[in-house]
ROVO-197021 format. One record per residue (C-alpha): x, y, z; residue number from 1. Coordinates in steps of 0.2 Angstrom, whole numbers, always signed. Last residue first. Layout:
X;Y;Z;NUM $
...
***
This chain:
-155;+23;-191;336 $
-161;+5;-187;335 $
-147;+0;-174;334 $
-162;-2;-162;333 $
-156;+15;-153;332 $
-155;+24;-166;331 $
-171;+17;-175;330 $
-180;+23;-157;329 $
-171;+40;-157;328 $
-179;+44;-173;327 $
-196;+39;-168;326 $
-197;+49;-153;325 $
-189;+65;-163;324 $
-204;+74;-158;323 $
-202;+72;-140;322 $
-213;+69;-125;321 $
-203;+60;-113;320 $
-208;+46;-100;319 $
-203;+40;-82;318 $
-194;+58;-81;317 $
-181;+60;-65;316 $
-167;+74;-71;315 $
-157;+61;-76;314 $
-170;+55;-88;313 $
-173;+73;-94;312 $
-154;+75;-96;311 $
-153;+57;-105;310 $
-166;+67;-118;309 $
-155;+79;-121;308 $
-140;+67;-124;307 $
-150;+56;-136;306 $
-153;+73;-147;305 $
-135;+80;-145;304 $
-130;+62;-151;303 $
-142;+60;-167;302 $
-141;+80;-172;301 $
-122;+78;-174;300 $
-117;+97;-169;299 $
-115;+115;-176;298 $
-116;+108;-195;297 $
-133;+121;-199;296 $
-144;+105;-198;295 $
-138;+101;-181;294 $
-144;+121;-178;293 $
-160;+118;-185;292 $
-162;+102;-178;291 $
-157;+107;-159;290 $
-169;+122;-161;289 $
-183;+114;-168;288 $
-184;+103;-154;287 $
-183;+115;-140;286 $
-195;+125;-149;285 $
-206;+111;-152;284 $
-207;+104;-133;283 $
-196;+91;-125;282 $
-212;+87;-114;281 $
-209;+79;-98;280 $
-218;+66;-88;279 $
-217;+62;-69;278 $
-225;+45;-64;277 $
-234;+46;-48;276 $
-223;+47;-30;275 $
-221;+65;-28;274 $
-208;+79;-21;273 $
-193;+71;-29;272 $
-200;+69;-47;271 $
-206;+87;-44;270 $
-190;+94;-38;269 $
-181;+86;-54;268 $
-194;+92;-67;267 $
-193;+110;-57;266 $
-172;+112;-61;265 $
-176;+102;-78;264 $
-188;+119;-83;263 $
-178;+126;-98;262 $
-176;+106;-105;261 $
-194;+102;-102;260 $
-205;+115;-105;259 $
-217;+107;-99;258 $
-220;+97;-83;257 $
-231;+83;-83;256 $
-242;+74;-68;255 $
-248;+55;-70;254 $
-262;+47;-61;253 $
-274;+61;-60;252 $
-285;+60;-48;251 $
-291;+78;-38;250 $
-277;+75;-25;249 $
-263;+71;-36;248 $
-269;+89;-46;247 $
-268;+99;-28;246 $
-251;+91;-25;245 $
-245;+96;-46;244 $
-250;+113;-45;243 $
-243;+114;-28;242 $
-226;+110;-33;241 $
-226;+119;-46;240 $
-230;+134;-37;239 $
-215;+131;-26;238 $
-206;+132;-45;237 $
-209;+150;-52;236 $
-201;+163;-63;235 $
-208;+154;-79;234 $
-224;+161;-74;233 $
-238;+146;-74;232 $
-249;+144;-88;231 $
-269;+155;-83;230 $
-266;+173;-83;229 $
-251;+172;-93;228 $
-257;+164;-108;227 $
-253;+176;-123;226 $
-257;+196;-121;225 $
-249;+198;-136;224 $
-265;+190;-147;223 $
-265;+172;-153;222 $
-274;+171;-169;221 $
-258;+167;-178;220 $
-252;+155;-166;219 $
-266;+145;-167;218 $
-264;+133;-181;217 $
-259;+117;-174;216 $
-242;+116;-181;215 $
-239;+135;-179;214 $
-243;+134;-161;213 $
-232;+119;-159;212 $
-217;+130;-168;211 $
-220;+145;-154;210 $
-221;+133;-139;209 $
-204;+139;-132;208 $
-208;+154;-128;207 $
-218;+148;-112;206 $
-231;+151;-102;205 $
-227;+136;-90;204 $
-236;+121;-87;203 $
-233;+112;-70;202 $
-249;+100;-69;201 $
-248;+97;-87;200 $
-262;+83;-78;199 $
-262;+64;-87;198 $
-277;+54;-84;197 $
-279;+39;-86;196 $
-296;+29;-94;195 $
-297;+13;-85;194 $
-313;+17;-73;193 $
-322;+23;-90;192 $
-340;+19;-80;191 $
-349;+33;-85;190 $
-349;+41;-68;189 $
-328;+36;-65;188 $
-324;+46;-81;187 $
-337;+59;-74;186 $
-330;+63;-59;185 $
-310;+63;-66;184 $
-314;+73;-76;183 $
-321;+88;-63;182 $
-308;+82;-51;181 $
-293;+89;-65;180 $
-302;+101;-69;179 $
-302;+112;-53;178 $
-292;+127;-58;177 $
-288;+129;-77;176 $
-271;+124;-81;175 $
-275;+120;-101;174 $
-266;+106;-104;173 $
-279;+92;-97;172 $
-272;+76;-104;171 $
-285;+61;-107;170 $
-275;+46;-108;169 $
-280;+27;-117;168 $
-292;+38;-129;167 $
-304;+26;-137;166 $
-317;+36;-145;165 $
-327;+36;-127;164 $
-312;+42;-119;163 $
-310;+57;-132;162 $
-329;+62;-130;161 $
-329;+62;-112;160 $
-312;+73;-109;159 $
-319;+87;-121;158 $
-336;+87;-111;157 $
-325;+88;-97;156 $
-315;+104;-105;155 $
-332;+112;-109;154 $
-337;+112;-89;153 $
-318;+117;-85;152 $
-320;+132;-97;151 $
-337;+139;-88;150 $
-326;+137;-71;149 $
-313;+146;-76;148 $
-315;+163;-86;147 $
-304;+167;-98;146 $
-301;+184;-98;145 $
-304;+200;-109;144 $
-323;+199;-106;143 $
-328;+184;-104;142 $
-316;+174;-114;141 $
-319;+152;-115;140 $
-304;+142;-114;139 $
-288;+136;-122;138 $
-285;+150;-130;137 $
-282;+152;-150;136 $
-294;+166;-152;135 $
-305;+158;-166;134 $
-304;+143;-151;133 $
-304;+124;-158;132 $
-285;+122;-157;131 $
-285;+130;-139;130 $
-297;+121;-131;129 $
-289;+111;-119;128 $
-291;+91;-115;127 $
-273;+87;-124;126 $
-275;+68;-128;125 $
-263;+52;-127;124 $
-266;+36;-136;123 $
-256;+20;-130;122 $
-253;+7;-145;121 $
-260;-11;-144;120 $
-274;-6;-153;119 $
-264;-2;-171;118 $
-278;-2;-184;117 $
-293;-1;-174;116 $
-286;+12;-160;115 $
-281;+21;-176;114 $
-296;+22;-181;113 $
-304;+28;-168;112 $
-294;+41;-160;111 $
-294;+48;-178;110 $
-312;+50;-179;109 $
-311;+57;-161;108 $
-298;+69;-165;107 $
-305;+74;-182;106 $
-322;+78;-173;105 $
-334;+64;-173;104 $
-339;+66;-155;103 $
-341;+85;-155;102 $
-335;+90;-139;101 $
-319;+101;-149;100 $
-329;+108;-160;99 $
-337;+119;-148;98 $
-324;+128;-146;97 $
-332;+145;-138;96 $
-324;+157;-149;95 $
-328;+149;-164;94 $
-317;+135;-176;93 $
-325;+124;-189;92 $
-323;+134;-201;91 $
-304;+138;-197;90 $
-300;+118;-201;89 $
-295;+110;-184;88 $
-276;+102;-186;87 $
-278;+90;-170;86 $
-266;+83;-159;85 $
-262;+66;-156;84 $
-248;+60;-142;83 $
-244;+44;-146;82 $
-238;+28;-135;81 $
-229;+13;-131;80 $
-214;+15;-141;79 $
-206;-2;-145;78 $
-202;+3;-163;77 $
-214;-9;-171;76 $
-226;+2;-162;75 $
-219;+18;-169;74 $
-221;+10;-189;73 $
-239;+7;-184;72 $
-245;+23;-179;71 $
-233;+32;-191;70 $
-244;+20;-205;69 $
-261;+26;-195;68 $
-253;+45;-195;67 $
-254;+43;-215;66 $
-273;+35;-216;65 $
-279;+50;-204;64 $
-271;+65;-212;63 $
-252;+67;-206;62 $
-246;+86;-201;61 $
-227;+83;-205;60 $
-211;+86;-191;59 $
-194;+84;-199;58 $
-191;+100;-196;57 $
-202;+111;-183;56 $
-203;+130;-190;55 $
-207;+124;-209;54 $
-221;+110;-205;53 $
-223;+99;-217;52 $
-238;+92;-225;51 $
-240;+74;-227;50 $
-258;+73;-233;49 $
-262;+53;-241;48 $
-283;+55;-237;47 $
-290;+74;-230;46 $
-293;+81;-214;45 $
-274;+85;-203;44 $
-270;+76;-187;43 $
-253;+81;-179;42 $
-243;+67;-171;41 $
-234;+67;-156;40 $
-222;+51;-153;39 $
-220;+48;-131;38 $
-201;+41;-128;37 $
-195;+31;-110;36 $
-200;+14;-116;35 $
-190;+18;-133;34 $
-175;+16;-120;33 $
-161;+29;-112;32 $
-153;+21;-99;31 $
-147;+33;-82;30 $
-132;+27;-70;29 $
-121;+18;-82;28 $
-109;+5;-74;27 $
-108;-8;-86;26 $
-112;+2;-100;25 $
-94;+12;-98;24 $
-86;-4;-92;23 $
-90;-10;-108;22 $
-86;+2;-117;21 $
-69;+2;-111;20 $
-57;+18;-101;19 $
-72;+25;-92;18 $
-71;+17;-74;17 $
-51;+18;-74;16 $
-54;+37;-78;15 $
-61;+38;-57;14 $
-41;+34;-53;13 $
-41;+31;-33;12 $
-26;+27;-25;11 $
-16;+42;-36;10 $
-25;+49;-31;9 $
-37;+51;-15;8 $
-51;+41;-10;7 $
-40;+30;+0;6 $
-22;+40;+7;5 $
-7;+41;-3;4 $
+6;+32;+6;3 $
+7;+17;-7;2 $
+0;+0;+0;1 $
***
């Protein structure tokens, strides 16, 4: 034995852990799988649509028969689940969003069929109103603000008619007070005992969703005063906290935070704080950044992709929302 005191160097050398790949992998704290990774897909009308969407690269607006082959292909990928959102055509759009509790809306329709065609696949649904709303907010304006308790009775009609097409996880994104117990009463009335629900319990009002809001179509319709009064200001993280107690308590059985990357300092006080799954939502401008500049030769998109996501699984996310789901799946299957 050397003089050199245990735990000190030369006795310890931490690089003798990193100097194989297999020591590497044998010793890795935090795995990224396809289990971890949640597909969106945006749901236009129409037969054979793929229309791309210029802020978010990569990403197509799929009509009912294409998003059932995406469907399919993520399912052979070992990814458990989609996120669907829908593309609402303007005439169908008012400012109460009544669209969105019609029962053979796009979103129900495609609930339905891809249910049919892949049923084996988890299928996650935003409860808000913001792609139905001439105004593109995700409730209902009296006056100059959205009023909460006439939103949270048009979000559980929402909720109702997305179980009933087969929705596996009604997600209420909209942060109005109270909803999350409003669904969950009438889920358990008419007998849905199985359907989940996933709470953006700590969603922020957030730069960062400007390619989204271009996908769905309600970025130009939103005005400046954005969401402020209702999404939670980015300054905060004991209000996460509560936001996500108070929505535990109501019945939700999965919490999200969103923005991810920005907001990993309240992902990982959350996941600490509560014992249900904690989801995060790589959101579409975090995305589009990391392709755009990938794109531009500032990094290789494939590892500064996996690596972000790893910092969501670090950070202590049981499932990540992302739009390069499926591209990280072929990756990590050798398939890319």
């Amino acid at each position: 034995m050397t003089t050199s005191a245990l735990g000190s160097f030369p006795a310890t050398r931490m690089r003798r852990l990193r100097a194989a790949t297999w020591r590497r992998r044998l010793v890795r704290e935090t795995i990224l799988t396809a289990d971890d990774l949640v597909q969106p897909l945006f749901v236009v009308e129409g037969k054979g649509v793929r229309q791309s969407v210029p802020t978010l690269p990569g990403v197509t607006r799929l009509s009912i028969d294409e998003a059932i082959k995406d469907a399919q292909a993520a399912y052979d990928l070992g990814i458990p689940a989609l996120a669907l959102f829908p593309v609402v055509d303007a005439s169908l759009k008012d400012d109460q969003g009544r669209e969105a509790v019609n029962p053979k809306n796009l979103l129900c329709r495609a609930v339905t069929a891809i249910k049919k065609a892949v049923p084996d696949i988890g299928l996650i649904c935003d409860v808000a109103l913001d792609p139905y709303t001439v105004h593109g907010h995700d409730g209902i304006f009296d006056g100059d603000d959205v009023v909460n308790d006439a939103t949270v009775d048009v979000l559980v009609k929402q909720a109702l008619v997305l179980a009933e097409a087969g929705c596996d996880v009604v997600a209420p994104s909209d942060m109005m007070d109270g909803r999350i117990a409003a669904v969950r009463r009438v889920l358990e009335d008419r007998g849905l005992v199985n359907t989940m629900i996933m709470a953006y319990s700590a969603k922020y009002a957030s730069a960062f969703y400007g390619p989204f809001r271009d996908a769905v179509g309600s970025k130009a319709t939103l005005g400046p005063k954005g969401k402020h009064t209702y999404q939670m200001d980015a300054a905060n993280t004991d209000e996460a906290l509560r936001e996500v107690d108070l929505d535990i308590a109501e019945g939700a059985d999965m919490v999200m935070v969103k923005p991810g990357m920005p907001y990993l300092d309240v992902l990982a006080r959350v996941t600490a704080h509560v014992n249900v799954p904690v989801l995060a939502y790589q959101v579409s401008g975090e995305y589009a950044m990391l392709m755009i500049a990938a794109a531009n030769g500032a990094f290789d998109q494939a590892a500064v992709m996996r690596e972000s996501l790893l910092a969501f699984k670090r950070a202590g996310a049981a499932a990540i929302f992302t739009y390069a789901a499926m591209d990280v799946a072929r990756a990590l299957a050798g398939k890319s």
